[in-house]
N, C-alpha and C positions, 0 to 999 in steps of 0.2 A: 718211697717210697718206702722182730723188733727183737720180746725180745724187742725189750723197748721196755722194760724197763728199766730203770735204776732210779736213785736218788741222787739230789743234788751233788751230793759228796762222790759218789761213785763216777756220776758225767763228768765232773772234772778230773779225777786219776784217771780216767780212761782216754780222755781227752789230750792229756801230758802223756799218756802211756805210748802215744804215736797212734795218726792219722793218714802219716806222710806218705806220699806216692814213693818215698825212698823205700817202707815196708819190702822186705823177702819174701817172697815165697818159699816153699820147699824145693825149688828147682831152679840149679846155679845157671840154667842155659840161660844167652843171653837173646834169644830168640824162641821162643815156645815151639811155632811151629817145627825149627830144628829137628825136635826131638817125638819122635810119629809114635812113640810108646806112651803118652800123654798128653793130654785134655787140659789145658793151661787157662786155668780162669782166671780176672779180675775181680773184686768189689772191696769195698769199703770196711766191710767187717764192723760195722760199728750205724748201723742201718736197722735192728731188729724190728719184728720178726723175718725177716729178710736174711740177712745176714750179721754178727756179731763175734766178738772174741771174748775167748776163754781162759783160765789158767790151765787146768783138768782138761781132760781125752773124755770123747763118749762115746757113743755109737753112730752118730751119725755127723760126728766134727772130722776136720781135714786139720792135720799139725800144717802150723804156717814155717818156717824156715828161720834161721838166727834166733832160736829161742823166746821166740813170740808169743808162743800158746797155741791155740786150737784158733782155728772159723769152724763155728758154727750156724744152723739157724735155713730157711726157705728154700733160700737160692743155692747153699751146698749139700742139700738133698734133691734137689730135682739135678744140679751139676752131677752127684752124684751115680743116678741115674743114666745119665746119657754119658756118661764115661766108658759105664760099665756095657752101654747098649755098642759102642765105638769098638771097644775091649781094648780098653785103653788107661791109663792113673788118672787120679785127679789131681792136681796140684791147683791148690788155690795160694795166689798174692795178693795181699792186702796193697791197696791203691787209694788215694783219696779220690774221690769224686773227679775234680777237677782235672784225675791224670788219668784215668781210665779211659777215655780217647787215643791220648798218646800212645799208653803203652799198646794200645790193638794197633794201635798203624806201623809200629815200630816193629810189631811182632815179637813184644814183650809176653805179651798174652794170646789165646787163642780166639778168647772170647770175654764179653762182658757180660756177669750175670750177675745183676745189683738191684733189684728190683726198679731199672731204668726203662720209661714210657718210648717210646716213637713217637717222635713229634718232625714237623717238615724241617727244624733245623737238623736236628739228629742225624735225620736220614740221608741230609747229603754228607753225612761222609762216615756212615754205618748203612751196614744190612742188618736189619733187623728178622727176627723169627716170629710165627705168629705168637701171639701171645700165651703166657705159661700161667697166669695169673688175673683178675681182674676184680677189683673191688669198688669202693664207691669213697669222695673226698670225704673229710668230717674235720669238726674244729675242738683241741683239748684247749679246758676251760678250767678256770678252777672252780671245785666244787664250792657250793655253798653261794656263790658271787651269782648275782642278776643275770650274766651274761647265759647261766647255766638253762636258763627258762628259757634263751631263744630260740624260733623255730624258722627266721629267714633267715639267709646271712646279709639281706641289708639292716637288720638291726644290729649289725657289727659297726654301721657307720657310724664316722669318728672315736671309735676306738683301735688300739695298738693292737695289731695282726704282724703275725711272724712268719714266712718259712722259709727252707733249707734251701739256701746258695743254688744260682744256676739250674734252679729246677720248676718243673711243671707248678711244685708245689708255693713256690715264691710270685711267679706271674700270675697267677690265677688268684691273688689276693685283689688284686684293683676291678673286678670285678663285681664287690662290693664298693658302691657310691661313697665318697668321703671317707675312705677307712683311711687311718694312720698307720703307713704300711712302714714297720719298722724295717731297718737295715736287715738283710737278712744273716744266718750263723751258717758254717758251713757244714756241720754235723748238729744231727738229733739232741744229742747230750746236752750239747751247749743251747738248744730252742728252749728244751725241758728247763734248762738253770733260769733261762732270762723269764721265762713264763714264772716260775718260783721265786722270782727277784723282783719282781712287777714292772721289769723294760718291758714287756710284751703280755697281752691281755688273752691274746688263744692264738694258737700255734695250728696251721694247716698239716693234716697229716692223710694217710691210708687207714681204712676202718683198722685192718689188723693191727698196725702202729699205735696207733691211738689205744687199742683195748693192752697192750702191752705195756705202753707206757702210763694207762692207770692203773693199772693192777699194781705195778710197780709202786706208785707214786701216787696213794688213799686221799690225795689233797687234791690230786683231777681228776676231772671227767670230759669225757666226749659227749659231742651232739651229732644226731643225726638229722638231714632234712628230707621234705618232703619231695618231690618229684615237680621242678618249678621254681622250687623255694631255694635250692641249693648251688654248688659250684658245677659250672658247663667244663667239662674237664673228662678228659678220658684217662682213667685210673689204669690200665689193664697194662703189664710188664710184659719185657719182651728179651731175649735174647740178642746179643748186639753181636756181629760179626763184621770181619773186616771188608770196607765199601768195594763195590764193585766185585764181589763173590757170590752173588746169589746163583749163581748156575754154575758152580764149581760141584765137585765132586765132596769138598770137606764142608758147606754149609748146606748140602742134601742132606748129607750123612746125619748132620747135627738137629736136620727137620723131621729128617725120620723118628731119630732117636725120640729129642720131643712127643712128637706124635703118638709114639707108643706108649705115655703115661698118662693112665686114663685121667680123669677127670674126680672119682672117686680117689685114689690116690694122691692127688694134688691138695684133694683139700685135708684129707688125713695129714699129709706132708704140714700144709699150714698152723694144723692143730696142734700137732707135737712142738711145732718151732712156738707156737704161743703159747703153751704150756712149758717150755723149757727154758723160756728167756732168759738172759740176768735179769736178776730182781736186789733188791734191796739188800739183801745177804749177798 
């Protein structure tokens, strides 16, 4: 599921900069819940327009812990949000992907907000919130290249399709007939390098993703399809909370909170994080 952009040069120092579910947060508890004066999120940090890290403070970034920098980007302005509806901090921890589970079971976290889908595996062992977000799949392409004219994605078949590790966005490639579904990467940075290196020929993303990661990166472009023509997939992000809490009092709380940011505001939220992404500079 940007901010989303950068250059090849840049996905890799960010990539070495640390992904690792080792990442700090600003908050030494070793339990979030623990501690009832804040709102303990998860994500990636490294996901834009979603989520991303920074060197520099802004207005709408969260300082990560152990000298890290900033998260900023989608997901910690709408976390934002529901902190302040809780009257509670935010603390955001950087997590790779693959640990963001854990740490909610562990009660490292309070919550998952990574622009992560519900799907039937998910849900056995997350609650999920209705969703905060909903967009449509699309494929980056390099600009200039044949692949850029296509309008189904079975004219992807037998070419090199990429996406990110353990997600919607990887299984939903063999939905296309005969594609050569490369290995997947397990962060964005590293799809963007392999699409740039010619391991992989178009990379599955989220519209906002895609439009960040070309703005970024003048050498691709996105497609859209028609209605029919495209991936059967349900794009819409959700809030992840810990399984078997949907009638508690603390995943009400956090539905309500939700609930009260309108819909007008979400997308202004989305706008700012697309307009503020890393880029190239």
């Amino acid at each position: 599921m940007k901010k989303q952009l950068w250059s090849a040069a840049a996905c890799a120092m960010m990539i070495l900069a640390g992904c690792s579910s080792a990442s700090n947060g600003s908050s030494t508890a070793s339990n979030a819940s623990a501690d009832s004066d804040t709102f303990t999120v998860g994500m990636e940090c490294n996901y834009a327009p979603f989520n991303w890290q920074q060197v520099e403070g802004s207005d709408t970034a969260v300082e990560l812990g152990g000298g890290a920098g900033y998260c900023d980007g989608y997901d910690v302005m709408i976390s934002q949000d529901i902190a302040e509806n809780l009257g509670k901090k935010l603390v955001v921890k950087k997590i790779n992907w693959d640990g963001l589970q854990p740490a909610l079971d562990s009660g490292e976290i309070d919550a998952i907000v990574a622009g992560m889908t519900a799907n039937e595996e998910r849900e056995e062992g997350i609650d999920f919130t209705t969703p905060y977000f909903s967009s449509e799949m699309v494929l980056i392409v390099p600009k200039g290249s044949e692949l850029e004219s296509f309008t189904d994605i079975q004219q992807f078949s037998g070419h090199k399709v990429i996406g990110q590790k353990n997600t919607n966005y990887d299984t939903v490639i063999d939905q296309i007939e005969g594609v050569n579904h490369v290995v997947p990467k397990s962060a964005y940075p590293e799809l963007v390098l392999a699409l740039q290196t010619g391991e992989a020929e178009a990379i599955t993303a989220e519209l906002p993703v895609a439009k960040g990661i070309c703005e970024a990166n003048p050498d691709l472009t996105y497609i859209t399809f028609e209605e029919g023509k495209g991936f059967d997939i349900d794009t819409a992000v959700s809030i992840g909370l810990k399984n078997n809490s949907r009638d508690s009092e603390e995943f009400n709380a956090v539905q309500e909170a939700l609930d009260k940011i309108t819909q007008e505001t979400r997308e202004e939220y989305m706008q700012n994080a697309v307009n503020n992404a890393p880029t190239n500079e």
